[in-house]
Backbone as JSON Lines, residues from 0, in Angstrom:
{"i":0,"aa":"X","n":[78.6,7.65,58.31],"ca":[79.42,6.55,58.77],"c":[80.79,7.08,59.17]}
{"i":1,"aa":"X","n":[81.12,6.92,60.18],"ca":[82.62,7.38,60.92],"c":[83.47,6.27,60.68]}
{"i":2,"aa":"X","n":[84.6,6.54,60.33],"ca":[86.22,5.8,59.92],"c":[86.51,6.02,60.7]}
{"i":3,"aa":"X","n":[87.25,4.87,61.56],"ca":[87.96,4.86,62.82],"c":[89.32,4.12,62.36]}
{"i":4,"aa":"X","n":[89.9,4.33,63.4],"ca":[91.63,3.94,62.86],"c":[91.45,2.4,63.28]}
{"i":5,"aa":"X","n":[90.59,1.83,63.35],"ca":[90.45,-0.19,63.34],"c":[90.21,-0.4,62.15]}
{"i":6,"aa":"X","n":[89.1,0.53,61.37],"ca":[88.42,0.0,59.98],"c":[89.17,0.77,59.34]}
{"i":7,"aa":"X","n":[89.9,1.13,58.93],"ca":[91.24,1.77,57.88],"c":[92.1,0.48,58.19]}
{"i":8,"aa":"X","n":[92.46,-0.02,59.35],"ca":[93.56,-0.69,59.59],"c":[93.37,-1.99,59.1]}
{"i":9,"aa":"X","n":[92.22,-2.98,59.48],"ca":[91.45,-3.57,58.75],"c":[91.47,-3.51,57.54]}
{"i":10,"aa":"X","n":[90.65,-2.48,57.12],"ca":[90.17,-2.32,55.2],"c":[92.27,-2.41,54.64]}
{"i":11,"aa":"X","n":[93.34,-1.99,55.23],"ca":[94.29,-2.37,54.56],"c":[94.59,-3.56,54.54]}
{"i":12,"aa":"X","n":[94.88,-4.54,55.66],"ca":[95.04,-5.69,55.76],"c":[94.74,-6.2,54.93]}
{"i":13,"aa":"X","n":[93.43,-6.27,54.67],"ca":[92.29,-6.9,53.62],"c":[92.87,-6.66,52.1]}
{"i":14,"aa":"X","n":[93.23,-5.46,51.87],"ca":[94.04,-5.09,50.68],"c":[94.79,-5.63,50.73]}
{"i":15,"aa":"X","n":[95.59,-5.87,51.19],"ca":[97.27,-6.39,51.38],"c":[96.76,-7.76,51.25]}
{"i":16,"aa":"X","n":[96.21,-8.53,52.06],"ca":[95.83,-10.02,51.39],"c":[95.37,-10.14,50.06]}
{"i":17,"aa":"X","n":[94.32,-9.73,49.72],"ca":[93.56,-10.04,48.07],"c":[95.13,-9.16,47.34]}
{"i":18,"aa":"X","n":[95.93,-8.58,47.71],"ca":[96.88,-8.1,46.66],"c":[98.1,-9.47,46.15]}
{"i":19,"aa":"X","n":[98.44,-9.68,47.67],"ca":[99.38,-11.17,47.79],"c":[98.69,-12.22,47.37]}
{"i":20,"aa":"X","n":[97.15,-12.8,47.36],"ca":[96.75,-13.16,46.87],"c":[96.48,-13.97,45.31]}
{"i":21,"aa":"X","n":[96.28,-12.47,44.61],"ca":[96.38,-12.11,43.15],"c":[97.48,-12.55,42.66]}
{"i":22,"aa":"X","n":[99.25,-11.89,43.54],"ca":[99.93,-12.16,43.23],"c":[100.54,-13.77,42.76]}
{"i":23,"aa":"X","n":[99.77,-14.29,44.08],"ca":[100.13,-15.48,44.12],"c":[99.72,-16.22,43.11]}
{"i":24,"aa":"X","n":[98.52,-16.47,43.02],"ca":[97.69,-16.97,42.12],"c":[98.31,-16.86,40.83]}
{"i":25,"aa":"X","n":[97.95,-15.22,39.99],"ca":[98.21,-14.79,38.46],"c":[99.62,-14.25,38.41]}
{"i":26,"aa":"X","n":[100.38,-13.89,39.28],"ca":[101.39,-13.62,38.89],"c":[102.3,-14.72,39.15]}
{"i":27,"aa":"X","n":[103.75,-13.74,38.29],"ca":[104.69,-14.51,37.49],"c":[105.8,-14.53,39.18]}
{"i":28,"aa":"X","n":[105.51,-13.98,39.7],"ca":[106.93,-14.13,41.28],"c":[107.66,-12.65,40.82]}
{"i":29,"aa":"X","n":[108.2,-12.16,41.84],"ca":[109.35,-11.67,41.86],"c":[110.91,-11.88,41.74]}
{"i":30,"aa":"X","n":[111.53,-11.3,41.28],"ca":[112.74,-11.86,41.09],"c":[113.79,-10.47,41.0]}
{"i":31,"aa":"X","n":[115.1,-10.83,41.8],"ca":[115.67,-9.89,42.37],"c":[117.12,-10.33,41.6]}
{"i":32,"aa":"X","n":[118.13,-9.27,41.01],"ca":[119.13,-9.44,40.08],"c":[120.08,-8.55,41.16]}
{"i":33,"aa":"X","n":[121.25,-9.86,41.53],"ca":[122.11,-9.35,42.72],"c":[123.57,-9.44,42.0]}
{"i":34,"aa":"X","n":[124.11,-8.62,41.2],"ca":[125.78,-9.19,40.87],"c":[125.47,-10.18,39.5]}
{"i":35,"aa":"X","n":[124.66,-9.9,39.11],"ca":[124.24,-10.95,38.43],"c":[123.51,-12.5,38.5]}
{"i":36,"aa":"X","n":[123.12,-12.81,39.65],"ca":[122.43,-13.63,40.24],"c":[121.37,-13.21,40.73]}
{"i":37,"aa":"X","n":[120.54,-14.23,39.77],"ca":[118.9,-14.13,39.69],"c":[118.69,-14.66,41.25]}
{"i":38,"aa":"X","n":[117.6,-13.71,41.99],"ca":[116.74,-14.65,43.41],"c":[115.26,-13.99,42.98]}
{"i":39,"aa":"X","n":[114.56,-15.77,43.24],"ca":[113.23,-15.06,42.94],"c":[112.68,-15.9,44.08]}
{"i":40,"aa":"X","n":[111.17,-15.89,44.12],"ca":[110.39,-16.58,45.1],"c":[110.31,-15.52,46.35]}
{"i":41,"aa":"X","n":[110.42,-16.44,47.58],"ca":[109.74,-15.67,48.76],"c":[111.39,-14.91,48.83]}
{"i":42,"aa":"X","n":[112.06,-15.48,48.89],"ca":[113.55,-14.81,48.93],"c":[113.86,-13.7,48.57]}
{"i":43,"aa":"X","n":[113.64,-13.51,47.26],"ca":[113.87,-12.61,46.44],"c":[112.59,-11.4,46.9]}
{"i":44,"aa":"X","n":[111.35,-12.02,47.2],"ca":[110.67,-10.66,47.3],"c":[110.82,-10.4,49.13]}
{"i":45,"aa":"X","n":[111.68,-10.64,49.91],"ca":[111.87,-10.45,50.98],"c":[113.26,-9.2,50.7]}
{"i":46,"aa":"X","n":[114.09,-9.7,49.99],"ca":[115.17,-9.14,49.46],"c":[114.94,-7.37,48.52]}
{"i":47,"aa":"X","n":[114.3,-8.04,48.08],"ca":[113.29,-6.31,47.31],"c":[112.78,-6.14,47.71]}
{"i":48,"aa":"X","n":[111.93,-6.0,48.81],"ca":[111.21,-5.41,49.82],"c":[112.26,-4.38,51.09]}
{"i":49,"aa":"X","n":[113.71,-5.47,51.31],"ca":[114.15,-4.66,52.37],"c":[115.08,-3.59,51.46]}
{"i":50,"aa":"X","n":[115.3,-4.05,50.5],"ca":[116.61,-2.87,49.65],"c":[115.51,-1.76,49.21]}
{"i":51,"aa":"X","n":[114.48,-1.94,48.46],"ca":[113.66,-0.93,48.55],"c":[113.07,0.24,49.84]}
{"i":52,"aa":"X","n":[112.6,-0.68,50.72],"ca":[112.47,-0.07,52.21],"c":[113.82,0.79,52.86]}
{"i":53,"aa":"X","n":[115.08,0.51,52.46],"ca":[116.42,0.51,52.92],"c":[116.37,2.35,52.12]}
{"i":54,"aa":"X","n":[116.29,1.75,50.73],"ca":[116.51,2.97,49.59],"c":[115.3,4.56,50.27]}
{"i":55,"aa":"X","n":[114.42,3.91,50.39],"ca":[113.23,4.73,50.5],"c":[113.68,5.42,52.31]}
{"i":56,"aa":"X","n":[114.27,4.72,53.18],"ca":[114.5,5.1,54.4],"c":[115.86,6.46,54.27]}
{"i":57,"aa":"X","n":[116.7,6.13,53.38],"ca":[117.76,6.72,53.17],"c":[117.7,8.18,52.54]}
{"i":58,"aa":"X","n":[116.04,7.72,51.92],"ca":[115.93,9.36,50.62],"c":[115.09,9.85,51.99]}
{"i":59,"aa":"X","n":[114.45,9.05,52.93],"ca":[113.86,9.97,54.3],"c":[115.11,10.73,54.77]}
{"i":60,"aa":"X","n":[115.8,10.32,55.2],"ca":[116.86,11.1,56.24],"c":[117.44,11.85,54.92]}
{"i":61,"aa":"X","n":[117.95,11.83,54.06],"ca":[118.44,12.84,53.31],"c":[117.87,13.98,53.15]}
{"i":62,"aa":"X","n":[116.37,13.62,52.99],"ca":[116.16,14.83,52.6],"c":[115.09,15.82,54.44]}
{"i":63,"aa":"X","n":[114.95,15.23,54.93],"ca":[115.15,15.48,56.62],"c":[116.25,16.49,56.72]}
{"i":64,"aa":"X","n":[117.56,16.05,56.67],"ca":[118.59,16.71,56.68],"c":[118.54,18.2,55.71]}
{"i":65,"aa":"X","n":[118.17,17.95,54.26],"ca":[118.34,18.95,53.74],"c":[117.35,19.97,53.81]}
{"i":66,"aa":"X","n":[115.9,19.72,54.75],"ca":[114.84,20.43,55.03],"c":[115.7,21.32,56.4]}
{"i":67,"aa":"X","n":[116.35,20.0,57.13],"ca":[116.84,20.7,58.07],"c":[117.71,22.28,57.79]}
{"i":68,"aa":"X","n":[118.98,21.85,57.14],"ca":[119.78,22.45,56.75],"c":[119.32,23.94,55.98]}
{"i":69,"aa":"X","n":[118.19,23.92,54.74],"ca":[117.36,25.03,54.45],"c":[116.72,25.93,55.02]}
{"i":70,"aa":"X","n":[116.36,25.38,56.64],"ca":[115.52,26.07,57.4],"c":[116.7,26.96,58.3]}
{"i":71,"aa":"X","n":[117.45,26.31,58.59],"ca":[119.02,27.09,59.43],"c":[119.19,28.29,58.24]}
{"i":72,"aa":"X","n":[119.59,27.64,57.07],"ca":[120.12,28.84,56.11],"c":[119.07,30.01,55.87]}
{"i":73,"aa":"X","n":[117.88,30.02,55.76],"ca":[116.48,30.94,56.01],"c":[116.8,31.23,57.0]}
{"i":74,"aa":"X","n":[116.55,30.72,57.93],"ca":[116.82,31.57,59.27],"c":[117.51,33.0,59.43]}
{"i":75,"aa":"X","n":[119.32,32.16,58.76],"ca":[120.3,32.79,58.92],"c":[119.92,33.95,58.08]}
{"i":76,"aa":"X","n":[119.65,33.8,56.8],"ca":[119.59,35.23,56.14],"c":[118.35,35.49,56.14]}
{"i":77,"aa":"X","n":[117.24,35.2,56.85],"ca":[116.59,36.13,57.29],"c":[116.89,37.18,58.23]}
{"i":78,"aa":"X","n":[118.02,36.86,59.52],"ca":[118.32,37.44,60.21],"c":[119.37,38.67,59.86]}
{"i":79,"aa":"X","n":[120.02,38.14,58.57],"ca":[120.91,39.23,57.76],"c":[119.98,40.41,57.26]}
{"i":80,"aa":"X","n":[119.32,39.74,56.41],"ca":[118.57,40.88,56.15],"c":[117.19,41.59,57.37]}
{"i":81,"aa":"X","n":[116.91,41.69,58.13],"ca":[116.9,42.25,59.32],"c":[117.77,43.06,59.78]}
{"i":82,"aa":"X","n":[118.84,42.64,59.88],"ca":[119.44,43.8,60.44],"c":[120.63,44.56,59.59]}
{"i":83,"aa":"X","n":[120.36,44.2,58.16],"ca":[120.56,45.03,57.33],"c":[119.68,45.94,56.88]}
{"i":84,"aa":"X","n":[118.14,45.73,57.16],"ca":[117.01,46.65,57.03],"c":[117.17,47.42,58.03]}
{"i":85,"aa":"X","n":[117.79,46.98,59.54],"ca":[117.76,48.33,61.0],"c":[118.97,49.22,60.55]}
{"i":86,"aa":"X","n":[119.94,48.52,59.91],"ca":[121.27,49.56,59.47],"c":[121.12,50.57,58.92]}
{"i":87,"aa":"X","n":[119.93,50.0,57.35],"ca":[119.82,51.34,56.55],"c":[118.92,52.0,56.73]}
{"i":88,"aa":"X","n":[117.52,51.65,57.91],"ca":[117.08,52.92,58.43],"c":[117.57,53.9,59.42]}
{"i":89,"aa":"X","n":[118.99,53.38,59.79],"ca":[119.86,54.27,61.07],"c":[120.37,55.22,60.14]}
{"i":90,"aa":"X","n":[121.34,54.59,58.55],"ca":[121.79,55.47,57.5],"c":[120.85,56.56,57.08]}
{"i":91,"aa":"X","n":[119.49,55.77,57.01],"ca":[118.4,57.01,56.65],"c":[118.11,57.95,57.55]}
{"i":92,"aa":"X","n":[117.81,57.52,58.73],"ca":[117.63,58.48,59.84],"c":[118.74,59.63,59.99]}
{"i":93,"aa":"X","n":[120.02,59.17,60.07],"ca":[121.34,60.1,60.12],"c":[121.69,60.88,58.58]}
{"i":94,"aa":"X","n":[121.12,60.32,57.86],"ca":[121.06,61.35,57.08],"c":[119.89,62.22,56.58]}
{"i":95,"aa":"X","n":[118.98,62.31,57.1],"ca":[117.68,62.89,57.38],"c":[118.01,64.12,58.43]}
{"i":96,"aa":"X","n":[118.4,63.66,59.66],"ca":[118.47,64.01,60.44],"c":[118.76,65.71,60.84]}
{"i":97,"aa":"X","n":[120.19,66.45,60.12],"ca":[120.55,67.58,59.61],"c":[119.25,68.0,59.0]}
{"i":98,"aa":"X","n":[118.7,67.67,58.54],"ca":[117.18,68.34,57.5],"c":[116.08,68.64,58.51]}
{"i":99,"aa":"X","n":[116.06,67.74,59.43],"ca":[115.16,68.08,60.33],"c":[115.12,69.34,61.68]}
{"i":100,"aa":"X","n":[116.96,69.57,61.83],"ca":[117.13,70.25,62.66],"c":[116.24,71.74,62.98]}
{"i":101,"aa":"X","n":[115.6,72.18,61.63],"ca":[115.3,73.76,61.84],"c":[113.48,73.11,62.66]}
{"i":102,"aa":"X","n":[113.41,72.01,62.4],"ca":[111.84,71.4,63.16],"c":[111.94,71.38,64.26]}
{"i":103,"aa":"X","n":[113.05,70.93,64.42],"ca":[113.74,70.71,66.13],"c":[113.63,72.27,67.16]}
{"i":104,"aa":"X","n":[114.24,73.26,66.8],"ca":[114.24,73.97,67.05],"c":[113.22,74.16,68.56]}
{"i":105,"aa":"X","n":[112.26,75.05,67.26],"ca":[111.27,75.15,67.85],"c":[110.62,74.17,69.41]}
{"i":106,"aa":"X","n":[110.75,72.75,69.02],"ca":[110.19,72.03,69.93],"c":[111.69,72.15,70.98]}
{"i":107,"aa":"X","n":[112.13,72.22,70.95],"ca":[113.03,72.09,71.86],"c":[112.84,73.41,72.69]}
{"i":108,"aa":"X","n":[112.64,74.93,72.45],"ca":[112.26,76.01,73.26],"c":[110.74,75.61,73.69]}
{"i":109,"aa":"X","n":[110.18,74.91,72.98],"ca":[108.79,74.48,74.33],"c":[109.03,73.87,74.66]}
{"i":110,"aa":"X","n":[110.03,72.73,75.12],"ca":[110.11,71.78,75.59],"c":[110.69,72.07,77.1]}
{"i":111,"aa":"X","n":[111.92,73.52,76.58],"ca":[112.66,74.02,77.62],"c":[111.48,75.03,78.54]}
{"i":112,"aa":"X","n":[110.74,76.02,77.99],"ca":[109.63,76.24,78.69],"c":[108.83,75.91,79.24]}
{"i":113,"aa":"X","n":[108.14,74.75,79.04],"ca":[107.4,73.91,79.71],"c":[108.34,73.12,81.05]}
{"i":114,"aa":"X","n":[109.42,72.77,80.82],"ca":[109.87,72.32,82.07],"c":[110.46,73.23,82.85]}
{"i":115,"aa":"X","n":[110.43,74.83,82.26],"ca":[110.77,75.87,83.66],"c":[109.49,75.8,84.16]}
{"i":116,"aa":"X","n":[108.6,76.29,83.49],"ca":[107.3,76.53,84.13],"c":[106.74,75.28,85.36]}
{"i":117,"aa":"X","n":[107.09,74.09,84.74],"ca":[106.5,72.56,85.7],"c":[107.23,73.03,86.73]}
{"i":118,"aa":"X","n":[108.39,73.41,86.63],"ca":[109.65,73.63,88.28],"c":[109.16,74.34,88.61]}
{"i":119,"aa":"X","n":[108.77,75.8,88.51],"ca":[108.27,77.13,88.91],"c":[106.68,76.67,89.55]}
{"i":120,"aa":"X","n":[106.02,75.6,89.23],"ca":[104.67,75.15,89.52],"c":[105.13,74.23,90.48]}
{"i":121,"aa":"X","n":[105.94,73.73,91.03],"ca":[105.99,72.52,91.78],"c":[107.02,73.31,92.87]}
{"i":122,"aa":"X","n":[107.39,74.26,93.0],"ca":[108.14,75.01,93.58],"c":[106.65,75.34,93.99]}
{"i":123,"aa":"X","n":[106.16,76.62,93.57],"ca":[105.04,76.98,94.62],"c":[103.96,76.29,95.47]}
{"i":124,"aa":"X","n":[103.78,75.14,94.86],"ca":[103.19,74.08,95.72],"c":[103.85,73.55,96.85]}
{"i":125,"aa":"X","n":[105.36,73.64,96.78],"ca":[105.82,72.8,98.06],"c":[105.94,74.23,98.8]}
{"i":126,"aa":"X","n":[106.26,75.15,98.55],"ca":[105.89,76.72,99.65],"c":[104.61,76.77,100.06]}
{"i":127,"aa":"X","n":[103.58,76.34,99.64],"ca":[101.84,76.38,99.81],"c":[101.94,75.45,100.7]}
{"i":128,"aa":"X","n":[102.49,73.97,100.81],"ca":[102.41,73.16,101.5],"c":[103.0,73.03,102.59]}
{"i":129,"aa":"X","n":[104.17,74.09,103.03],"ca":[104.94,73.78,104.07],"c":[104.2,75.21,105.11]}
């Protein structure tokens, strides 16, 4: 059997009547204490319905705001720490770096050989070719 958004919408209605219903019937009324003045009846539960709805709308946007506000501050120090993690691998690298030099070496005389030799190879090709 598939639930469609008519028969949810429906099946509440239906709740919501047999609830007002009940109320009506077995219960005692609502009654709303303003300054010290009792309101009860349809008044009173119109009255506690919107200060409740009012209360409940207010803890929405508050805390909206403070989801908001948490997600900026994450942000922000996520982005701190980021590029406090690229800093201290630049610190690590530069101080690494001196240690590595005798590795260097080496690659750097093949590096310089290999690009005489590519010139010396691309030199005799353009003499072959002309």
């Amino acid at each position: 059997m598939k639930i469609t958004a008519k028969k949810l919408v429906f099946a509440a209605f239906v709740t919501l009547l047999a609830v007002s219903a009940w109320q009506a019937i077995f219960g005692d009324g609502m009654s709303v204490n303003i300054d010290g003045d009792e309101i009860d009846g349809p008044l009173g539960f119109l009255l506690g319905t919107v200060f409740a709805g009012g209360g409940l709308l207010i803890a929405t946007v508050a805390i909206a705001c403070a989801a908001v506000f948490v997600g900026v501050l994450f942000a922000g120090l996520g982005i701190l720490m980021i590029s406090g993690m690229v800093l201290l691998a630049v610190v690590v690298a530069a101080a690494v770096s001196p240690l590595l030099l005798p590795l260097l070496i080496p690659v750097g005389i093949y590096w310089i050989f290999r690009k005489r030799s590519r010139k010396q190879h691309q030199h005799a090709a353009l003499e072959h070719a002309v």
